[in-house]
C-alpha positions as CSV (number, residue, x, y, z in Angstrom):
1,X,28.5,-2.8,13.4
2,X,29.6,-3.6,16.9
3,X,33.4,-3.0,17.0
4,X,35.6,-2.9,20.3
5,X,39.2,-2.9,21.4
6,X,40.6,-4.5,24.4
7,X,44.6,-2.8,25.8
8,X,46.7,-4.9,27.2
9,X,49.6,-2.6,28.8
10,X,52.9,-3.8,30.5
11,X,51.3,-6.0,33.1
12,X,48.2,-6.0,32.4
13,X,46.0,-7.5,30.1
14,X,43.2,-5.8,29.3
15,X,43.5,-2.7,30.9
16,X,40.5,-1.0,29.2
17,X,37.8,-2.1,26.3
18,X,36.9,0.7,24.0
19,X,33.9,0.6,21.9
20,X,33.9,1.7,18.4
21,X,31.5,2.8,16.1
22,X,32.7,1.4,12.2
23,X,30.7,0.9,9.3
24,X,33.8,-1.7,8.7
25,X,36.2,-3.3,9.1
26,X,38.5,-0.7,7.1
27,X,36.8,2.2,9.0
28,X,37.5,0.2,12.5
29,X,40.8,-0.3,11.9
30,X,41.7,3.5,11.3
31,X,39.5,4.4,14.6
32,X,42.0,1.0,16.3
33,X,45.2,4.2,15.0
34,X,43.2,6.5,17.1
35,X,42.8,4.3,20.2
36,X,46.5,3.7,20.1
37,X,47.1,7.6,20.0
38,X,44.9,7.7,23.4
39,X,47.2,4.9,25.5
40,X,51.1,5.6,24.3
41,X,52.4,3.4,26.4
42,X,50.3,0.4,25.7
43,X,51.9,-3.4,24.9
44,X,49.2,-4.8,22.0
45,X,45.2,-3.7,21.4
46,X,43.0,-6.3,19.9
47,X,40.8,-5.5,17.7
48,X,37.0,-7.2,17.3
49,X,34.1,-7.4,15.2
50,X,31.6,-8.9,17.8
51,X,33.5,-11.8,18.5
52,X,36.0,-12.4,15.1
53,X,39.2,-10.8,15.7
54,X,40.3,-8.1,12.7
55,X,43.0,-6.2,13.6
56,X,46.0,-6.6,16.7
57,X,48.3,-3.8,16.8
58,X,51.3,-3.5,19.0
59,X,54.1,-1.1,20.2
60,X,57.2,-0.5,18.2
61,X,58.2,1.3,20.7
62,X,58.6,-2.0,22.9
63,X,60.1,-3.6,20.4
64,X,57.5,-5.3,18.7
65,X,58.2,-5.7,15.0
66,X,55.7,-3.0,12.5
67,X,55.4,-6.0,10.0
68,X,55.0,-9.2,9.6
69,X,57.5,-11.9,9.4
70,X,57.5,-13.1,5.9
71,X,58.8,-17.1,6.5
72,X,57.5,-17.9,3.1
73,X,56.5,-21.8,2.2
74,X,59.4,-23.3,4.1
75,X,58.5,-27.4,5.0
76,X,60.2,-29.4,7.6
């Protein structure tokens, strides 16, 4: 399947666009770990399937939270 990742660093959106090579989504999303490994200082990379997004990752190290914010089923 075609796979890709675009990293956006401090600055600058979409500093590169890496192509991947998945079978799927699961496998893309462990090669998305490696791409992160390759730009240490990057702000978020966003993770397609053609043209679905599957995956964003960003930097704890800039403060971005590891998980999700759980707000539950509050209503206004």
């Amino acid at each position: 399947m075609s796979y890709f990742c675009l990293v956006n660093t401090p600055g600058v959106a979409v500093r590169d666009i890496v192509a991947i090579q998945a079978k799927d989504d699961g496998a893309a999303e462990r090669e998305l770990a490696r791409v992160a490994g390759l730009w240490p200082g990057f702000e978020t990379i966003a993770l397609y399937q053609d043209e679905r997004s599957v995956a964003v990752l960003s930097n704890p190290s800039l403060g971005f939270a590891t998980e999700a914010l759980d707000v539950g089923d509050l209503a206004a």
